[in-house]
SEGUVO-616265 format. One line per field, with one value per residue: residue number from 1; residue in one letter; chain; y, x, z of N, C-alpha, C, O in turn. Coordinates in steps of 0.001 Angstrom, whole numbers, plus 500000, padded with zeros to 6 digits. Layout:
// residues N
n = NUM_... $
res = a_... $
chain = A_... $
n.north = Y_... $
n.east = X_... $
n.up = Z_... $
ca.north = Y_... $
ca.east = X_... $
ca.up = Z_... $
c.north = Y_... $
c.east = X_... $
c.up = Z_... $
o.north = Y_... $
o.east = X_... $
o.up = Z_... $
END
This chain:
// residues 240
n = 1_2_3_4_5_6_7_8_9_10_11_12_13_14_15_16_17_18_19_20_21_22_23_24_25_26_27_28_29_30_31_32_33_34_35_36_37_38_39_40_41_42_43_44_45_46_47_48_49_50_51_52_53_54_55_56_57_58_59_60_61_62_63_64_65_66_67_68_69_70_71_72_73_74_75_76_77_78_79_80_81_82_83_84_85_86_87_88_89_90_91_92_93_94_95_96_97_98_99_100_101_102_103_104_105_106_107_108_109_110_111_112_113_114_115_116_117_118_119_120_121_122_123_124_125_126_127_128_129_130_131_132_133_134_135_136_137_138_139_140_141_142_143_144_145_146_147_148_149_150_151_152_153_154_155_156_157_158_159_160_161_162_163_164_165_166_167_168_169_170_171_172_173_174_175_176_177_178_179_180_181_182_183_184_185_186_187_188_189_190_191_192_193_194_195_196_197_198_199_200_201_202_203_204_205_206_207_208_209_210_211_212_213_214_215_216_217_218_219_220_221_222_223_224_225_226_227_228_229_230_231_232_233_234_235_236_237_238_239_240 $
res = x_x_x_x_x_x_x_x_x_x_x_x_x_x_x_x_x_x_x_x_x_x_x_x_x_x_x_x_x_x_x_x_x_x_x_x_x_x_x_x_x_x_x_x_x_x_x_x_x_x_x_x_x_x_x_x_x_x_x_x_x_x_x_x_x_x_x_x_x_x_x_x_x_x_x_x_x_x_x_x_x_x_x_x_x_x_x_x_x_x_x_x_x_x_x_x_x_x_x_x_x_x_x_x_x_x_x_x_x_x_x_x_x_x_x_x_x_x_x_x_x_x_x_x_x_x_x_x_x_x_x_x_x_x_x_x_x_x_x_x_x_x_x_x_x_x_x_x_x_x_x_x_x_x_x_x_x_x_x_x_x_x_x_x_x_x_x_x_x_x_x_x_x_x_x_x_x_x_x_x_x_x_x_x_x_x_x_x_x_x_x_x_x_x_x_x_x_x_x_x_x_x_x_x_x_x_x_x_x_x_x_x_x_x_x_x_x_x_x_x_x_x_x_x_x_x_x_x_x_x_x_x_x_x_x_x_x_x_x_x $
chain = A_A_A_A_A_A_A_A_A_A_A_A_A_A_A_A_A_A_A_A_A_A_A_A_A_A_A_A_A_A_A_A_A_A_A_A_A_A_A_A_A_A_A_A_A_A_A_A_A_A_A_A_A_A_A_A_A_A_A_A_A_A_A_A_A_A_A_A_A_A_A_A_A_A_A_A_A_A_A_A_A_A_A_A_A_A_A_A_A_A_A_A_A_A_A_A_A_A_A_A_A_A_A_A_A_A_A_A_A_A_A_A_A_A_A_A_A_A_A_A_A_A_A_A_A_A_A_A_A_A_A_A_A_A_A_A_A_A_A_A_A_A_A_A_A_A_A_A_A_A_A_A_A_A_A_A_A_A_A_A_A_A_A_A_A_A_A_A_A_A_A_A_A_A_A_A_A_A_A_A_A_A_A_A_A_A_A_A_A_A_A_A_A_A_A_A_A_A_A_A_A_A_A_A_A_A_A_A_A_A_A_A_A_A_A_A_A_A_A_A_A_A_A_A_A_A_A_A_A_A_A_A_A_A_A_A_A_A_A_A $
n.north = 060742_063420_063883_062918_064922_067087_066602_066470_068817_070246_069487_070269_072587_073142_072280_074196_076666_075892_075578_078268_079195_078130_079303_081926_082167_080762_081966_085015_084416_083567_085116_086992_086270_086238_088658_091194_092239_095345_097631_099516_102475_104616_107562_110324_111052_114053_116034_118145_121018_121549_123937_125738_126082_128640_131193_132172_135121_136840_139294_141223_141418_144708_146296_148664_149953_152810_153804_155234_156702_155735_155706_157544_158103_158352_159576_159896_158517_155870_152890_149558_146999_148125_148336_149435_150677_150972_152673_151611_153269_153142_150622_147800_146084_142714_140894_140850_142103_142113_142991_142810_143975_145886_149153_150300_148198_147058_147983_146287_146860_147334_148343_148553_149736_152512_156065_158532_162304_163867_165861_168172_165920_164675_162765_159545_156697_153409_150899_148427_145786_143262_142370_142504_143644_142771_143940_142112_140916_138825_138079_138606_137092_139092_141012_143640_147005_150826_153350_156317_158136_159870_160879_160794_158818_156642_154168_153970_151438_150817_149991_151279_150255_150398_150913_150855_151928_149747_149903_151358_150925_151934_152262_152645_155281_156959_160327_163080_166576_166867_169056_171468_170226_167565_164461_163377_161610_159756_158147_155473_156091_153428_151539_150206_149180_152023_153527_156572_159159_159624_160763_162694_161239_161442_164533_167505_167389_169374_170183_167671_168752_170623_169535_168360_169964_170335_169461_167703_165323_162858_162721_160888_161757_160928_160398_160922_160408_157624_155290_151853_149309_146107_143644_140796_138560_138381_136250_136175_135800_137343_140512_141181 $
n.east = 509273_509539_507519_507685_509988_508405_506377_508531_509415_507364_506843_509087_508658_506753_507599_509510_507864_506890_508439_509441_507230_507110_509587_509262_507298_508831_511246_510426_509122_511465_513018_511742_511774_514472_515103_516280_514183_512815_514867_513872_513952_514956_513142_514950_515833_515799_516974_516000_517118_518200_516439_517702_516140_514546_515869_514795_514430_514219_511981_511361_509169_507272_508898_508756_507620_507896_505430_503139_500501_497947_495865_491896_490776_488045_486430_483708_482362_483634_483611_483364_485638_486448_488855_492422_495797_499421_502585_505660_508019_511127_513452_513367_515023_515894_516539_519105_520584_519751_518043_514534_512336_511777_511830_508762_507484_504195_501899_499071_495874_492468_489906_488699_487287_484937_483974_481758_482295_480897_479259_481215_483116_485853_485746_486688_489133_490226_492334_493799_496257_496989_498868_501940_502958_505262_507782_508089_505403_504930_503245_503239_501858_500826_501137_500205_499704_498567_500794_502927_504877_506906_509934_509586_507836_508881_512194_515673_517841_521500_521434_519778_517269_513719_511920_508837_507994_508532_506820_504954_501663_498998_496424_496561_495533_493539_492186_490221_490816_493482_496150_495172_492441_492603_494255_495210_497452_496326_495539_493646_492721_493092_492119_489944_487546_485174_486416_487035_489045_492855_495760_497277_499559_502974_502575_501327_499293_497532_496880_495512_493248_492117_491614_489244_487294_486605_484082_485304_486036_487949_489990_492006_494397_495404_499113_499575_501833_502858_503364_504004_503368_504707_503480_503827_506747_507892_508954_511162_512070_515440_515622_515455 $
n.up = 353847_353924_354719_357730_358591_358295_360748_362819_362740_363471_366143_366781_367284_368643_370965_371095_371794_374045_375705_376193_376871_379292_380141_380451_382393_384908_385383_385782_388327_389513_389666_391143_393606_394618_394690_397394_400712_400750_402713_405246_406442_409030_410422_410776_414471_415943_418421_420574_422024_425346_427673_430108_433197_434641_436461_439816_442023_444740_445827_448225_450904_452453_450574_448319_445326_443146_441272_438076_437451_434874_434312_434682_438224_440282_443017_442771_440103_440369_440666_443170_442268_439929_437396_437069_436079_436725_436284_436687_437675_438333_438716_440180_442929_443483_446923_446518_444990_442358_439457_438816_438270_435420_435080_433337_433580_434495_436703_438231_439614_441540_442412_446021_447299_447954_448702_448792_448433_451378_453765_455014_455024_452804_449532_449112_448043_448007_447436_445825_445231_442462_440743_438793_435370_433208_431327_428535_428793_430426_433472_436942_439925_442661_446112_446683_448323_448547_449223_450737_448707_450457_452378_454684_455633_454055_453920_452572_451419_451071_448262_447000_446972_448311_450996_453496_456462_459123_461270_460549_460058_459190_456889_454323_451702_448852_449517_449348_448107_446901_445669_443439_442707_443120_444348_447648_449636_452241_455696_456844_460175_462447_460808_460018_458712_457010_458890_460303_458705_458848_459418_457290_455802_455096_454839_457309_460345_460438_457511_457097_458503_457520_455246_455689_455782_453213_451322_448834_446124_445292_443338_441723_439504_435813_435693_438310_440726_443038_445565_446007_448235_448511_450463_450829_450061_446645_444295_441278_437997_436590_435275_431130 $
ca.north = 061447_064897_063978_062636_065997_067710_066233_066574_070361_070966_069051_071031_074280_072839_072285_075818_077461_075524_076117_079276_079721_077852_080070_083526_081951_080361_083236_086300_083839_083317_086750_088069_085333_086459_090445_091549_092571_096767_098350_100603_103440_105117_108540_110682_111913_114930_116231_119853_122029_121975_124869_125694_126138_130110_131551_133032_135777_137402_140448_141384_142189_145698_146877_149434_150266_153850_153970_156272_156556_155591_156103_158180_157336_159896_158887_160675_157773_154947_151492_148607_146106_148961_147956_150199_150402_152198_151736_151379_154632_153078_149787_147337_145062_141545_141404_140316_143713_141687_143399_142077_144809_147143_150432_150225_147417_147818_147317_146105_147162_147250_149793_147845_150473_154423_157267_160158_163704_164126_167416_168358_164780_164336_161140_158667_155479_152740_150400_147133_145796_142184_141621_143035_142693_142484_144323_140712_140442_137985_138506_137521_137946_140089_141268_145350_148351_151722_153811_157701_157780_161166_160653_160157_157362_155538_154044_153314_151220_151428_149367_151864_149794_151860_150158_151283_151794_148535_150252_151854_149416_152176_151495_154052_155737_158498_161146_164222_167981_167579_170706_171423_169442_166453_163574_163239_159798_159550_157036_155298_155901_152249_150522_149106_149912_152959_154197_157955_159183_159840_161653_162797_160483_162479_166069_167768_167317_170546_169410_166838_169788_171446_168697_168174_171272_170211_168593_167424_164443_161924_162666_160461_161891_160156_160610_160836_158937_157232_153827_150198_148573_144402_142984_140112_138474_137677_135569_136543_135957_138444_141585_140937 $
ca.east = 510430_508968_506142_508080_510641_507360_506296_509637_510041_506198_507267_510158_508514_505549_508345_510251_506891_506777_509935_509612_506205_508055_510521_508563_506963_509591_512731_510274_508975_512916_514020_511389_512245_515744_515124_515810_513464_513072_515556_513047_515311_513864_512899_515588_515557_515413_516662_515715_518233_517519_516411_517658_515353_515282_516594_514432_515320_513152_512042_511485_508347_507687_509531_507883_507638_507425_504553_502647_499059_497893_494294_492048_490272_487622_484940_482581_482276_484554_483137_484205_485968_487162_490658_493119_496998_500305_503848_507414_509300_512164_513594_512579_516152_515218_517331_520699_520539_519579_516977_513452_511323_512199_510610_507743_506574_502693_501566_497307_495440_491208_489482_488092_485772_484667_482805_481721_482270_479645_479487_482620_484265_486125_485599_488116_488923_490590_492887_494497_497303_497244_499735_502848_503267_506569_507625_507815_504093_504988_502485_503056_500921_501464_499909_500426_499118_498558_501461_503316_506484_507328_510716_509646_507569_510137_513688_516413_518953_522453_521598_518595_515698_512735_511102_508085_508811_508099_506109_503188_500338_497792_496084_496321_493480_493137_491527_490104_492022_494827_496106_494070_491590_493463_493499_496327_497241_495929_495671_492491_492448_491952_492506_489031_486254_484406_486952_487455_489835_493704_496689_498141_500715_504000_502056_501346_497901_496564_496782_494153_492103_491781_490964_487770_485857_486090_483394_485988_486185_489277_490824_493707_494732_496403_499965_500126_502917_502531_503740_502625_504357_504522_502835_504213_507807_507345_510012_510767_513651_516109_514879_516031 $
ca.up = 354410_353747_356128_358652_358515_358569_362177_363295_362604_364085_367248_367721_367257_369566_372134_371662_372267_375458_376643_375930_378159_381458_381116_381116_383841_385780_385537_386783_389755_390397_389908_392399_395045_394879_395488_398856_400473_400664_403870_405961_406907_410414_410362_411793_415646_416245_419908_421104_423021_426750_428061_431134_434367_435026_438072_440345_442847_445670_446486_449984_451562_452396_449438_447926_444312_442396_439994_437532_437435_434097_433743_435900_439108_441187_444266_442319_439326_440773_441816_443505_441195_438803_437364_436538_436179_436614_435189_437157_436986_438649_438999_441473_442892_444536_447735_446284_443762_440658_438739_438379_437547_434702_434129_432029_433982_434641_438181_438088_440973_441826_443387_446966_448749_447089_449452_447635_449336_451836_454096_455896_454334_451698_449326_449528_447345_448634_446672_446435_443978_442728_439751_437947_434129_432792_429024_428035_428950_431946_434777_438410_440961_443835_447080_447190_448795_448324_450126_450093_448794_451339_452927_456495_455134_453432_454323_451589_451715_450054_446668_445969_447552_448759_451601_453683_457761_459692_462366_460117_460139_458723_455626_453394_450750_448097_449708_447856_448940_446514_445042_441632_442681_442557_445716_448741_450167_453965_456405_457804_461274_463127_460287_460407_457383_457004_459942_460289_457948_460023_458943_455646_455102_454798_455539_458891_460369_460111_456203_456960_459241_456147_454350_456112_455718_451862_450239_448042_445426_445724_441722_441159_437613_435337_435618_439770_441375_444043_446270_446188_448958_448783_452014_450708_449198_445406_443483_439699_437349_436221_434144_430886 $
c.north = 062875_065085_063883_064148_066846_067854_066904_068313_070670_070610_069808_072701_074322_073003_073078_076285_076638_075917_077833_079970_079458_078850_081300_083390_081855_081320_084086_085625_083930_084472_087540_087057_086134_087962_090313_092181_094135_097182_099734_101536_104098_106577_109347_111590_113281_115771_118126_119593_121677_123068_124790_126587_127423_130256_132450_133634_136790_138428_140260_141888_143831_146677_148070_150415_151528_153590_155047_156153_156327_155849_157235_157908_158903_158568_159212_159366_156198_154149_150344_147407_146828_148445_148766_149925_151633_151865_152351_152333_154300_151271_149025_145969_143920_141923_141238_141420_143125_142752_142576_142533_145772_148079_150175_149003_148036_146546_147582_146696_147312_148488_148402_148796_151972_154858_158068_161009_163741_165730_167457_167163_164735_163185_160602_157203_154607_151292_149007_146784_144231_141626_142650_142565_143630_143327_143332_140276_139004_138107_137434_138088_138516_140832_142719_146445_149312_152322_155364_157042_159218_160152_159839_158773_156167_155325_153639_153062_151446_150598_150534_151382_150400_150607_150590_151218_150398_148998_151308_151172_150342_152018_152642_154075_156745_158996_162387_165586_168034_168964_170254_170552_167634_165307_163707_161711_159895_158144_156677_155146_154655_151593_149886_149925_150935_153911_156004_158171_160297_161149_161919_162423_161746_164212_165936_167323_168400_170748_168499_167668_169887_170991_168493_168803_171579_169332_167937_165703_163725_162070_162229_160454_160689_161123_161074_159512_159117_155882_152630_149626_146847_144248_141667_139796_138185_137619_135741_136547_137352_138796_141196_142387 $
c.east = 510096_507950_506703_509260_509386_506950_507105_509635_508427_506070_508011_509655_507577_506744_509404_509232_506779_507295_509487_508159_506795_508424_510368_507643_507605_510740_512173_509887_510340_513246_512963_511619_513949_516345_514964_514913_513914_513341_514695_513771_514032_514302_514746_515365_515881_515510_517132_517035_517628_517566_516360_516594_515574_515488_515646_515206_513816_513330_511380_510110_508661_508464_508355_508311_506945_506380_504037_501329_499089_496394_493706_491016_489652_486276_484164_481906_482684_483637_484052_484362_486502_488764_491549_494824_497950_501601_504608_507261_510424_512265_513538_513798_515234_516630_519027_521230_520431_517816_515878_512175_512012_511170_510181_507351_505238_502604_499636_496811_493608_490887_488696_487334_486316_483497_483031_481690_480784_480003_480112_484017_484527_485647_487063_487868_490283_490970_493406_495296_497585_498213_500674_503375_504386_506992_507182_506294_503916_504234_502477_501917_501477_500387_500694_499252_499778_500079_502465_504786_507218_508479_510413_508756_508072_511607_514061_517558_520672_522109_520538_517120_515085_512150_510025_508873_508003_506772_504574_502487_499005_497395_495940_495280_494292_492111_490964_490402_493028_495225_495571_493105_491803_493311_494953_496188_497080_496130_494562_492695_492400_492538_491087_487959_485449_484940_486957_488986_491698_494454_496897_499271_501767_503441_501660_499326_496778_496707_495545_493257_491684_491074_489457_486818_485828_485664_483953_486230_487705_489277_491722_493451_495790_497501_500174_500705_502615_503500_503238_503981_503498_504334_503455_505782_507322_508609_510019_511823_514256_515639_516060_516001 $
c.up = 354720_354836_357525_359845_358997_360677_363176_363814_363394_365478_367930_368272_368442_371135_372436_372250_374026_376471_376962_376954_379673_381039_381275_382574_385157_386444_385963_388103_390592_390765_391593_393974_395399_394770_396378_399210_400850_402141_404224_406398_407989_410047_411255_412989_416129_417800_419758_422223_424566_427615_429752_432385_434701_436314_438772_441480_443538_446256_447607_450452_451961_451341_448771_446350_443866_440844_439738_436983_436086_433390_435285_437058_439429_442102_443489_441330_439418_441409_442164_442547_440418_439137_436739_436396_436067_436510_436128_436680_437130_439030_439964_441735_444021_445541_447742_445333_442367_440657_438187_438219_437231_434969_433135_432739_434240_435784_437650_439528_440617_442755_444624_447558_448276_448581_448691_448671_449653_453060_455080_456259_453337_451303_449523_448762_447810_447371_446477_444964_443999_442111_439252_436587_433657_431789_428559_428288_429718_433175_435854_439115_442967_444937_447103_447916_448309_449963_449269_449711_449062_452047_454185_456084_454714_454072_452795_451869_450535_448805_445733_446233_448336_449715_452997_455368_458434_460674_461832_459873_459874_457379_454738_452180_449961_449065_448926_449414_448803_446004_443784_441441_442634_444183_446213_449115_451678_454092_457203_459628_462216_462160_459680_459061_458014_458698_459614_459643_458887_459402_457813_455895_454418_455175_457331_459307_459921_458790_456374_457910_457882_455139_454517_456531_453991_451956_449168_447520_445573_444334_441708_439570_437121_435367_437019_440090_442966_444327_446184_446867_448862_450411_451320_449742_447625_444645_441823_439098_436891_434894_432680_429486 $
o.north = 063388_066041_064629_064321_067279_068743_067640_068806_071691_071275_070103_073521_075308_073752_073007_076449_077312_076368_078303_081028_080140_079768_081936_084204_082453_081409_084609_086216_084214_084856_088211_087410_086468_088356_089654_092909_094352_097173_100795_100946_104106_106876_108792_112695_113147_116132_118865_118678_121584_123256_124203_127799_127660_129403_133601_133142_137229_138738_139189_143105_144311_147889_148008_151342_151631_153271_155969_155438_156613_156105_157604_157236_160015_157501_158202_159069_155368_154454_150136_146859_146183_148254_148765_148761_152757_150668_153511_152591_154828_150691_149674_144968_144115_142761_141428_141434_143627_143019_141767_141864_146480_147878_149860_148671_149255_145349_148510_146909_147404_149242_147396_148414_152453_154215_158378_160689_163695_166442_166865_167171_164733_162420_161081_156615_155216_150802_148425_147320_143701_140554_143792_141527_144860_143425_143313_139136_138252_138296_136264_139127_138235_141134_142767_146371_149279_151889_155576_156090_159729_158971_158734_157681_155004_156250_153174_153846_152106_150716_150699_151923_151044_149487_150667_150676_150176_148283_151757_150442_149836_151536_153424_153209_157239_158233_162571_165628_168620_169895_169147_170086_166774_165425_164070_160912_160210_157281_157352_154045_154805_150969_149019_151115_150900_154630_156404_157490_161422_162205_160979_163258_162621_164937_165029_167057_168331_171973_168730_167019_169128_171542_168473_168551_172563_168334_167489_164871_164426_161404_163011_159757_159929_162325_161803_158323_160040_155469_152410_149497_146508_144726_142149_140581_137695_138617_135477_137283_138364_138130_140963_142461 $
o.east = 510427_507659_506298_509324_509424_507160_506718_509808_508549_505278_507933_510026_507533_506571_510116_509441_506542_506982_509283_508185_506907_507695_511078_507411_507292_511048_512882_510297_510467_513661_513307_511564_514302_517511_514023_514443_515074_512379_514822_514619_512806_515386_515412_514846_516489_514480_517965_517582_516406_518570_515564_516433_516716_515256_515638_516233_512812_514275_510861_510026_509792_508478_507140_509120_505728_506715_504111_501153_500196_496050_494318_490119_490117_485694_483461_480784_482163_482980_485163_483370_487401_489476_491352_495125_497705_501851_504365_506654_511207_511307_513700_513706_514388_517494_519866_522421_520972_516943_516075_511153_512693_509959_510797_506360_505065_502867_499100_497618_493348_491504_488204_486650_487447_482632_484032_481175_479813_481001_479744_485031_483584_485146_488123_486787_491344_490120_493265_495059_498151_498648_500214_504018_504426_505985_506032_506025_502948_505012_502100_501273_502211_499212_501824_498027_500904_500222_502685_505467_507955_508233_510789_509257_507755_512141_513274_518355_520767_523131_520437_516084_515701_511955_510835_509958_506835_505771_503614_502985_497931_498271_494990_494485_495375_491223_491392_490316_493825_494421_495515_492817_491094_492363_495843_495261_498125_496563_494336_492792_491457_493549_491221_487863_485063_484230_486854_489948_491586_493947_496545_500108_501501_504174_501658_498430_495692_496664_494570_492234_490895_490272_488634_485867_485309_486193_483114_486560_488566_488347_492671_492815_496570_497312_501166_500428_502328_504275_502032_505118_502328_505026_504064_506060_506197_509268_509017_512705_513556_515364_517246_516906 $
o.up = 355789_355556_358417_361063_360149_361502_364083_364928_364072_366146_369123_369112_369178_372097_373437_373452_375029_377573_378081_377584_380691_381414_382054_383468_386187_387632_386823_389102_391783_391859_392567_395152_396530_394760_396821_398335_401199_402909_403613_407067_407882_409546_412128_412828_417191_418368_419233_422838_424682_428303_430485_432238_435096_437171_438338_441948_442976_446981_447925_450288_451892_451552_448960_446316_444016_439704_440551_435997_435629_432236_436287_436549_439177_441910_443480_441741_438673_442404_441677_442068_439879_440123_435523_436661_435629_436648_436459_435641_436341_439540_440997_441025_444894_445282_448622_445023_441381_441484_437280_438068_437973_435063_432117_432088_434231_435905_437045_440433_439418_443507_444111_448507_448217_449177_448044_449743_448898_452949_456095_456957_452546_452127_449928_448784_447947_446627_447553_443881_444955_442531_439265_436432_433701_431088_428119_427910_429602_434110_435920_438973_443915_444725_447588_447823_447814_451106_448077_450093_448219_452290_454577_456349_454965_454686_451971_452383_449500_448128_444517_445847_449186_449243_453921_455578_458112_460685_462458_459016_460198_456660_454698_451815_450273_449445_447786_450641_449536_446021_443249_440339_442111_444960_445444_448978_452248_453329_458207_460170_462993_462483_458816_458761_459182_459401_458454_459997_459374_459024_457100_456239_453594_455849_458164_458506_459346_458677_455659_458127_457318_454385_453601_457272_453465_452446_448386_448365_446105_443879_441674_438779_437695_435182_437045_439932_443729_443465_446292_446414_449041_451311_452275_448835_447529_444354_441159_439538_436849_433896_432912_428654 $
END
């Protein structure tokens, strides 16, 4: 009886331990069958402002902008390719009167063709103007010349725009035979390279007589004002 009880009770225990393995086996197999599976959530999007398209506005050919020498130029030292610059004194309106060059803009310009004083010529340096940079450090590019800014030279209309006369087609220069040693703005003669040097721009002629019984150096100091008229229109948003 004792033996048989025996059996009995080592049977049962044989067949808890059993149980008892399925079901550490069987219940985590179930449980992970019956987790969903893990909801990917998407990044979120992200939309930028749209910046609107700026407005350009065009200035006018011929126009002609006040600048201020900034470094200093002479025939004597000056080669071709030298780059220099000179800053807006006065505001520059496109043709509708919006503003699109502040003062303190900086106009670029190159030196294109130097003579040094030879005997009974002055020197003379010869200019060209390709870009205008902004405050904002915005640079367009731009086709300018050298030009006076003497009354009879210039027209202005009623907003304040300075614009060169339609009917001068000479090419203007530094010459040397300013006062204090300093340079005048002439006019090449012709038009044509290494032409004979013409009028003084805004002065009388017998101003450029005079001129040419000096041996005199073309000095544009720093801090001479002068003209840069656009030979061409150039489009540019409002100064801001």
């Amino acid at each position: 009886m004792n033996s048989n009880t025996s059996k009995l009770a080592q049977r049962a225990t044989s067949l808890a331990i059993l149980f008892a393995i399925i079901l550490g086996t069987v219940v985590p197999t179930f449980a992970q069958r019956r987790r969903r599976a893990p909801v990917r959530r998407r990044a979120p999007v992200t939309r930028r402002a749209t910046v609107p398209a700026p407005v350009y506005y065009t200035v006018a050919s011929n126009t002609i902008m006040r600048v201020r020498m900034n470094e200093q130029l002479s025939s004597r030292s000056a080669r071709v390719g030298d780059r220099f610059s000179a800053n807006v004194t006065e505001p520059v309106y496109a043709s509708g009167g919006t503003e699109v060059i502040p003062v303190g803009s900086k106009v670029w310009g190159r030196v294109s063709s130097v003579s040094r004083a030879q005997r009974r010529k002055p020197g003379s340096i010869s200019v060209t103007f390709n870009s205008v940079e902004l405050p904002n450090g915005r640079s367009t590019p731009i086709n300018g010349s050298l030009t006076s800014l003497q009354a009879d030279d210039t027209n202005a209309d009623n907003e304040g725009t300075v614009s060169g006369r339609k009917n001068d087609k000479r090419n203007a220069i530094f010459i040397g035979g300013g006062a204090a040693g300093g340079a005048l703005i002439g006019a090449i003669a012709g038009g044509g390279k290494g032409a004979a040097i013409g009028a003084i721009l805004g002065g009388a002629l017998g101003t450029g007589a005079r001129v040419y019984e000096k041996e005199q150096e073309a000095d544009v100091k720093s801090g001479t004002e002068f003209g840069v008229v656009l030979n061409r229109s150039v489009s540019l948003p409002a100064a801001r």
